[in-house]
C-alpha positions as CSV (number, residue, x, y, z in Angstrom):
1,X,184.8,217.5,168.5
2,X,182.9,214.9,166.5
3,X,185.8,212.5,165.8
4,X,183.7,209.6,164.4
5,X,183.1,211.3,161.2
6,X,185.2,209.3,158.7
7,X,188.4,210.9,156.9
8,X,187.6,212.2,153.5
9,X,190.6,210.6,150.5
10,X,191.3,213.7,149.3
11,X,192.4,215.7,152.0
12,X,195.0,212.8,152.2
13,X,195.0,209.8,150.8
14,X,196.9,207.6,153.3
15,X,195.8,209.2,156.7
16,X,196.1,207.2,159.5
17,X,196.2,204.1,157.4
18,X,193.3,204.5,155.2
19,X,194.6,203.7,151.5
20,X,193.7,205.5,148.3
21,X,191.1,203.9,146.4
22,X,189.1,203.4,149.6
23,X,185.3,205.3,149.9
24,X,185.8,208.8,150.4
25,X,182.7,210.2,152.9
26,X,182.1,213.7,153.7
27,X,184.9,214.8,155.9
28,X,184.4,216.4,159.2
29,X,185.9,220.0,159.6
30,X,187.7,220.4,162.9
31,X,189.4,217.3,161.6
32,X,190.0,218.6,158.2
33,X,191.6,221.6,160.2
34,X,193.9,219.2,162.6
35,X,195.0,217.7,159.2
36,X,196.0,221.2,157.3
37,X,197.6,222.3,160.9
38,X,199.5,219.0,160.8
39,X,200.4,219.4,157.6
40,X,201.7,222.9,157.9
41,X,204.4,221.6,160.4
42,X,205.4,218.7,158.2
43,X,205.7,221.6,155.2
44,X,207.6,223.8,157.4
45,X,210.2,221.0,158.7
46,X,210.6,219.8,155.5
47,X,211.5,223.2,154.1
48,X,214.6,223.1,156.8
49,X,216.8,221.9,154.2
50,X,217.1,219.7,150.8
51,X,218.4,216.8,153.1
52,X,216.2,216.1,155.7
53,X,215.9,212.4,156.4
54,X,213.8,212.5,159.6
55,X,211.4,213.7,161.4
56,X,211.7,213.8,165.0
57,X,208.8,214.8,167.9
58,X,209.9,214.3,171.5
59,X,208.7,215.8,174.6
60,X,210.2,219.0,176.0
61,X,212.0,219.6,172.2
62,X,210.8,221.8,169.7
63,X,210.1,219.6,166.2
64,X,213.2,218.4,165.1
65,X,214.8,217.3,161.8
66,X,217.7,215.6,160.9
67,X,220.6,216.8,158.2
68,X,223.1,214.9,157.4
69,X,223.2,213.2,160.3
70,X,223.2,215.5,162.9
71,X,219.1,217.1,164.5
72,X,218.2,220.6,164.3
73,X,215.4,222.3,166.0
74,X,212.8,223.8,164.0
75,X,211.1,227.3,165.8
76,X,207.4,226.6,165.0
77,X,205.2,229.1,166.7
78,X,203.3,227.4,169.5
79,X,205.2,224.5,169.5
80,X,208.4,225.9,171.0
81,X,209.0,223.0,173.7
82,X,206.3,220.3,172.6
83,X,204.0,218.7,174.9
84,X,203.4,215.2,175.3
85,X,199.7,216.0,174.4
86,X,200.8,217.5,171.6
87,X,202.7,214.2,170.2
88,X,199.6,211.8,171.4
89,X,197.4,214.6,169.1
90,X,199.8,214.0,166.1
91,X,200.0,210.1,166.8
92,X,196.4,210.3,167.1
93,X,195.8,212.2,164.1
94,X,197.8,209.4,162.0
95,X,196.5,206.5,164.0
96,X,192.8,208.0,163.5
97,X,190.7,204.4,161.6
98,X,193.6,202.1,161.8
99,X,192.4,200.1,164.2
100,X,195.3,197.8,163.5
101,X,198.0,200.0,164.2
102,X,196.6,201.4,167.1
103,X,195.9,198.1,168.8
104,X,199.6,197.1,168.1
105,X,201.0,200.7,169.7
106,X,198.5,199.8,172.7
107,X,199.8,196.0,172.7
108,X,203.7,196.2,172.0
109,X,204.3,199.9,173.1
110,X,205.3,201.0,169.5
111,X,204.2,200.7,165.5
112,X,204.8,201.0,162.2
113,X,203.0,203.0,159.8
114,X,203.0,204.7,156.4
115,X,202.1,208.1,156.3
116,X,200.7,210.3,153.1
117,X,200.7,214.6,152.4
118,X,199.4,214.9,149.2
119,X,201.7,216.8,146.7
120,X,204.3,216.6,149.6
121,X,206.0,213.2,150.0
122,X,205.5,210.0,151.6
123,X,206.8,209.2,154.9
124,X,207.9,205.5,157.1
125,X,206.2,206.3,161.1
126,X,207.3,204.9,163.5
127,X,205.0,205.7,167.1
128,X,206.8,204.4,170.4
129,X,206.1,205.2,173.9
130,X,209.0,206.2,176.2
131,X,208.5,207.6,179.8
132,X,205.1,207.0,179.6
133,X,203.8,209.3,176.7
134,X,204.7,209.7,173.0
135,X,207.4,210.2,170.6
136,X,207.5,209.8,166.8
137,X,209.8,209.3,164.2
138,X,209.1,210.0,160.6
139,X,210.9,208.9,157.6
140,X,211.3,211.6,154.7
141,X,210.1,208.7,152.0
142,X,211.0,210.0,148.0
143,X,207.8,210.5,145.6
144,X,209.7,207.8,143.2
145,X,212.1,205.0,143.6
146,X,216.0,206.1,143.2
147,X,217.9,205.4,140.1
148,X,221.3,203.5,140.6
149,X,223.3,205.7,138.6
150,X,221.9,208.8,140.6
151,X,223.0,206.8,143.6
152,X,227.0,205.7,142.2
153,X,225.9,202.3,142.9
154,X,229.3,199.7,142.3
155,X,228.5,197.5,139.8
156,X,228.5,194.8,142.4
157,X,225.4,195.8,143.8
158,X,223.7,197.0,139.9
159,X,224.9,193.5,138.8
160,X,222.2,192.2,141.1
161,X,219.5,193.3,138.7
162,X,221.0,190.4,136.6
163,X,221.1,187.2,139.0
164,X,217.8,184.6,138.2
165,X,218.0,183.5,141.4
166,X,219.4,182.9,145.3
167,X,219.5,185.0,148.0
168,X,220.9,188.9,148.0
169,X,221.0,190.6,151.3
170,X,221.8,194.6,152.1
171,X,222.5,195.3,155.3
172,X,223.9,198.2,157.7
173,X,222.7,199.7,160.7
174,X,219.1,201.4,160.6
175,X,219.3,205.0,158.7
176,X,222.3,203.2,156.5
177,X,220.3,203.1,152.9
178,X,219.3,199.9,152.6
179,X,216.1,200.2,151.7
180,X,216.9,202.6,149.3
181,X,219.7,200.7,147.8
182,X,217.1,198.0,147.1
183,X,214.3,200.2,145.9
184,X,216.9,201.1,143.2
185,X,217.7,197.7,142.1
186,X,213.9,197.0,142.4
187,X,213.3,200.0,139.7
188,X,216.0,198.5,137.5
189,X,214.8,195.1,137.2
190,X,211.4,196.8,136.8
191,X,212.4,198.9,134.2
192,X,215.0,196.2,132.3
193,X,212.8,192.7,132.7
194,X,209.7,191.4,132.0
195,X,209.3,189.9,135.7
196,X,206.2,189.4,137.7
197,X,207.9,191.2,141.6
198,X,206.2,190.9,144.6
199,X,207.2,193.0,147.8
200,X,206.1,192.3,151.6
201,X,207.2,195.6,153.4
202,X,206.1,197.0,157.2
203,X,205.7,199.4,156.1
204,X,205.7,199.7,152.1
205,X,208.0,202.4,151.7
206,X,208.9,203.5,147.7
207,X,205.8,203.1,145.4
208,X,206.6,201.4,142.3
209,X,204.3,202.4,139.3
210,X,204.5,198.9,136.7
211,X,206.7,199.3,133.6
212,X,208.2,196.7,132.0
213,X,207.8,194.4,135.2
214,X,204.6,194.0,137.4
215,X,205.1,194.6,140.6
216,X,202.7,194.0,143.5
217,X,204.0,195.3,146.8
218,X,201.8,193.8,150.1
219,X,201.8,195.7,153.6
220,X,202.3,193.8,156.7
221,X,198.9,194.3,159.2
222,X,196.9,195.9,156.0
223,X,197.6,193.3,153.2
224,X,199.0,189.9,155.4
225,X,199.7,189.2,159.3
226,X,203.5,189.1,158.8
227,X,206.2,188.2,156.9
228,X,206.5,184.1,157.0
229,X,203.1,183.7,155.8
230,X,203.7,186.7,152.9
231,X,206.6,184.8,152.0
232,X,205.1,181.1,151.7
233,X,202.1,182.8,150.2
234,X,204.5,184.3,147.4
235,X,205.5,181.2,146.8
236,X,202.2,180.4,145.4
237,X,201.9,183.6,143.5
238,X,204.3,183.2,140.6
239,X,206.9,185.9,141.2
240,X,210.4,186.1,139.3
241,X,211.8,188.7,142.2
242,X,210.5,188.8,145.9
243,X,211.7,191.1,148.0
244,X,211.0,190.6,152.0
245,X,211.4,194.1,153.9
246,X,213.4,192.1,156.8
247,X,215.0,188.8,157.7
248,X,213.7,189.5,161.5
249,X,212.9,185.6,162.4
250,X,214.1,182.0,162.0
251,X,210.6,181.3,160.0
252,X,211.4,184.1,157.7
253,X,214.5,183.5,157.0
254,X,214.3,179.5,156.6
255,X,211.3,180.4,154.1
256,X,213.1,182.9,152.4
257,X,215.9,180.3,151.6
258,X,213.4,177.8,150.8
259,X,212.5,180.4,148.0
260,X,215.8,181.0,146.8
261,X,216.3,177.6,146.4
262,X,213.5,177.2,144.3
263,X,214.8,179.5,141.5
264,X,213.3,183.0,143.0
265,X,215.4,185.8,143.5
266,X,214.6,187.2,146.6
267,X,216.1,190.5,148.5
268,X,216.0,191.2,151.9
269,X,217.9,193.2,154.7
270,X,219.4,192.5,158.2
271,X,220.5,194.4,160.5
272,X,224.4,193.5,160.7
273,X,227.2,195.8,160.3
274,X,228.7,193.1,157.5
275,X,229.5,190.1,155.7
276,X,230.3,188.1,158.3
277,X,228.6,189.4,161.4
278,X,225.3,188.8,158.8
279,X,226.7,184.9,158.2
280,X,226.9,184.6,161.4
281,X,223.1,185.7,162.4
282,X,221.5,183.8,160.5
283,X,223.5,180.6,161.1
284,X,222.9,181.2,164.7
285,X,218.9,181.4,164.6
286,X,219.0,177.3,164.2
287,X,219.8,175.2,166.8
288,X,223.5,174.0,167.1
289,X,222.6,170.9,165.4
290,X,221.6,172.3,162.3
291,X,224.6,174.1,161.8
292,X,226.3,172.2,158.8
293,X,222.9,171.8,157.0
294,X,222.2,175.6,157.2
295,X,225.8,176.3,156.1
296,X,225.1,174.3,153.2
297,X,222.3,175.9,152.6
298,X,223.4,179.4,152.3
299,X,226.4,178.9,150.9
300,X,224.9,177.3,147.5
301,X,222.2,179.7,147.9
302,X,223.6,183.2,148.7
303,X,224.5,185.4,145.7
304,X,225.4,188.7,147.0
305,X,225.7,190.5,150.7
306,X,225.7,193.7,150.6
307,X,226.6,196.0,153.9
308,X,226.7,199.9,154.1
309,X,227.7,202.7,156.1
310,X,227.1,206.2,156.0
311,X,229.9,208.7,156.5
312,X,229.9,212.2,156.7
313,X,231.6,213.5,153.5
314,X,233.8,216.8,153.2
315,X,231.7,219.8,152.5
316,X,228.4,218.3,153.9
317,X,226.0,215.7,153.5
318,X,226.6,211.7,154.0
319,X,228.2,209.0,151.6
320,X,227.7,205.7,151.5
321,X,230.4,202.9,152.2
322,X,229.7,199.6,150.4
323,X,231.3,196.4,150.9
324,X,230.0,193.2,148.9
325,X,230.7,189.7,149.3
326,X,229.7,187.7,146.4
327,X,229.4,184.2,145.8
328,X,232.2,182.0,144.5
329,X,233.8,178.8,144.9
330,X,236.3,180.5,147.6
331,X,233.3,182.3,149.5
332,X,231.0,179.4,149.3
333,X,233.4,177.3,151.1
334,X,234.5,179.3,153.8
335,X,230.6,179.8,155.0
336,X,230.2,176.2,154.2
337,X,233.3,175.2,157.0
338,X,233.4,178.3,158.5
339,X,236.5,180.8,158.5
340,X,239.5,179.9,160.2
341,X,243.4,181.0,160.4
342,X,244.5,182.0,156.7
343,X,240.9,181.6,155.4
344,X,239.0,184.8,155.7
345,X,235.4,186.4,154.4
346,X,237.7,189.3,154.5
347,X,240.2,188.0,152.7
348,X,238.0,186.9,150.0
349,X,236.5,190.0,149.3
350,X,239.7,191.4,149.1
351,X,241.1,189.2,146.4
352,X,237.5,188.9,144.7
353,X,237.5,192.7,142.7
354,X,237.5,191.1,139.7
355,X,234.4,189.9,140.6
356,X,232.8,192.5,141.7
357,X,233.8,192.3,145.8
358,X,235.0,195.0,147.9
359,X,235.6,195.5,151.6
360,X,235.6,198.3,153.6
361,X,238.5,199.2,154.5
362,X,239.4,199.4,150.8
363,X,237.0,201.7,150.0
364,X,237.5,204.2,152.7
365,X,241.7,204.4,151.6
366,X,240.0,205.2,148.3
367,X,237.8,208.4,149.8
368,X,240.5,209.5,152.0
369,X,242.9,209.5,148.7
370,X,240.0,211.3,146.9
371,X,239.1,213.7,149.5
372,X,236.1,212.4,150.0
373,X,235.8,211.8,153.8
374,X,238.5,212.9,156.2
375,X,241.3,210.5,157.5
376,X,239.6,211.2,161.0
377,X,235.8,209.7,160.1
378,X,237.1,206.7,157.6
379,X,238.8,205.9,160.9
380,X,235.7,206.1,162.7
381,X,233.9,203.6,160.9
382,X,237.2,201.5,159.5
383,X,237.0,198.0,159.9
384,X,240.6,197.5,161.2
385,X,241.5,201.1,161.9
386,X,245.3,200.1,162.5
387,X,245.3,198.2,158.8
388,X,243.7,201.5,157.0
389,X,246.2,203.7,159.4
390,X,249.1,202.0,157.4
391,X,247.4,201.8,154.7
392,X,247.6,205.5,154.1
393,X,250.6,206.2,156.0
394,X,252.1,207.7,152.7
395,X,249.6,210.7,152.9
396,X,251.5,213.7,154.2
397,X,248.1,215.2,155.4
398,X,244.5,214.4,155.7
399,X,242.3,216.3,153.3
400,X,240.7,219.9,154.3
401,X,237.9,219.8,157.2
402,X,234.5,219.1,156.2
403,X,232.7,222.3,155.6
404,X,229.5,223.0,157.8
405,X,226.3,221.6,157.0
406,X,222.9,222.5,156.2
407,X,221.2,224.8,158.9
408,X,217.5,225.4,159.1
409,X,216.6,229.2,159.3
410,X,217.1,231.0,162.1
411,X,213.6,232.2,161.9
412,X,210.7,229.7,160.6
413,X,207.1,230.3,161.7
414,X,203.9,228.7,160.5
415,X,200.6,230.3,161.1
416,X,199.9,232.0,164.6
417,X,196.9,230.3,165.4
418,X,198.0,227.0,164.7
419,X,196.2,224.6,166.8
420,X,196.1,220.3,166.6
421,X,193.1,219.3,169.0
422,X,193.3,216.1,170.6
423,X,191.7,213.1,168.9
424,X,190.2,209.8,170.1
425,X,191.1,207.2,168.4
């Protein structure tokens, strides 16, 4: 196969990096016909179910998906148990003129990629090695950003559209929301202000088309190196709203509250399970000695942190948990000297309702009351498990068992002759 024939735009405009808008040469046909196989299997997972969040290929498994939480095999012909020269095909197949994100995979072992299927959807790649050959994770990506009130967003998390500046933070364990929780605050302060945004994503995941706002949304590896040097560029770039795809470094973060400080709004995520666990990661980046100073700093600079979980609701399908700390005198002080006996973050949010706060615990009494979630799974993922217990000792019984999920067809086949040659990158 002649592989160095160039990829033509319209068979997809976002294969293995190459952006839309780039030149579109003649395309060559056996890879034409690796990309409509490959294509054919992303159609067919997808078609599993209305909820598919992930796509999963790992050796010795037949293509998987994920509902709801839980992975399902899908029966593809020919690709019953997968190979590992199967995966390296697919990987290849994205990979195929990024140069940048295969040198990364080859470098670091695993990387992160956007992926395009034309009248299909979007998706977030990641490629990793394990055991010494493939796997790959895909994330199902929307055509258009969520809306807040599709989402039930609390109007502490909506009333972030509003803030003019300081630092708002959503955070949760990966596969929690947060991205898409901002995206939809992104929309509404696209669709509600008259603000110049700027995004630095790895990699950019929801496509926002300019409406009110202007929005620019840069790509780590395509469109800058990383995201310190996005962030101190933005700086320079006249943005109202900047949102940073992740806090992962001390640059990043010391940058990013250099930019709050400075009267930006700017949005970010960590990977902390809440409030305070998120408080204390970033104080704990900086050396001990520049504890009190970064206190300082966050607490006059913080607005909101938000933190999610995603339970398994009754009758199928996941809901989101949301607890938000937001910033007031009380909250300010207690990151400022820290929380001891009788002065809680917990506490705070508990008392702060009026001002938007909630905590988690609260929230999952209120499912259980509403028969949302069962008493067993707000358990699960309770803060203080023994506090909730009591807290809805008064229940005679835990609402009904959740009903069964989504299930792919027992029967799903793609074309017979269904074939994705190995490529060399």
């Amino acid at each position: 196969m002649d592989t160095n024939a160039p990829i033509n735009g319209s068979a997809s405009p976002n294969v293995g990096g190459v952006k839309s808008g780039a030149a579109e040469p003649a395309v060559n046909p056996a890879l034409a016909k690796n990309i409509e196989s490959f294509h054919a299997v992303l159609k067919r997972m997808l078609a599993a179910g209305d909820k598919v969040s992930d796509l999963i290929f790992s050796p010795g498994r037949p293509p998987q998906v994920e509902l709801t939480g839980e992975l399902h095999g899908v029966p593809i012909a020919g690709l019953e148990r997968l190979s590992s020269a199967n995966i390296k095909a697919m990987a290849d197949l994205m990979l195929f003129g990024n140069e940048q994100g295969s040198d990364v995979l080859d470098r670091k072992g695993s990387t992160d990629i956007s992926y395009s299927v034309p009248g299909l959807c979007r998706f977030r790649v990641n490629i990793f090695m394990q055991r010494g050959t493939h796997a790959i994770v895909m994330r199902v990506i929307p055509t258009k950003p969520p809306n807040w009130q599709e989402l039930n967003l609390p109007t502490g998390v909506v009333s972030a559209a509003e803030l003019k500046n300081g630092l708002v933070l959503v955070t949760g364990p990966t596969g929690s929301g947060k991205s898409t929780t901002l995206a939809a605050v992104i929309d509404l302060i696209n669709s509600t202000k008259r603000y110049h945004v700027v995004t630095i994503e790895d990699p950019i995941e929801f496509t926002h088309d300019h409406k009110l706002g202007t929005i620019h949304q840069r790509e780590l590896h395509s469109d800058t190196p990383d995201f310190a040097s996005a962030l101190r560029a933005a700086l320079r770039q006249a943005p109202k709203v900047i949102l940073v795809g992740e806090m992962r470094d001390r640059e990043t973060i010391e940058v990013a509250l250099e930019a709050a400080e400075t009267g930006h709004l700017v949005l970010s995520t960590l990977h902390t399970i809440d409030a305070a666990k998120t408080i204390d990661r970033i104080i704990g980046v900086f050396p001990k000695a520049e504890e009190a100073a970064i206190r300082t700093r966050l607490a006059q600079s913080f607005r909101r942190i938000i933190s999610q979980r995603l339970l398994p609701r009754v009758g199928g399908g996941r809901i989101a948990a949301i607890e938000i700390l937001a910033s007031n005198s009380r909250t300010r002080e207690y990151i400022e000297k820290g929380e001891k006996d009788g002065r809680s973050i917990v506490d705070a949010m508990a008392d702060g309702e009026m001002e938007g706060m909630q905590t988690f615990d609260k929230e999952l009494e209120k499912m259980i009351r509403g028969g949302v979630v069962t008493r067993e799974v707000a358990m699960a993922y309770a803060t203080n498990a023994n506090n909730l217990a009591l807290a809805v000792s008064d229940l005679d019984g835990a609402p009904p068992p959740a009903a069964q999920g989504e299930r792919p067809p027992a029967e799903a086949v793609v074309e017979p002759d269904l074939v994705i040659e190995g490529l060399e990158r």
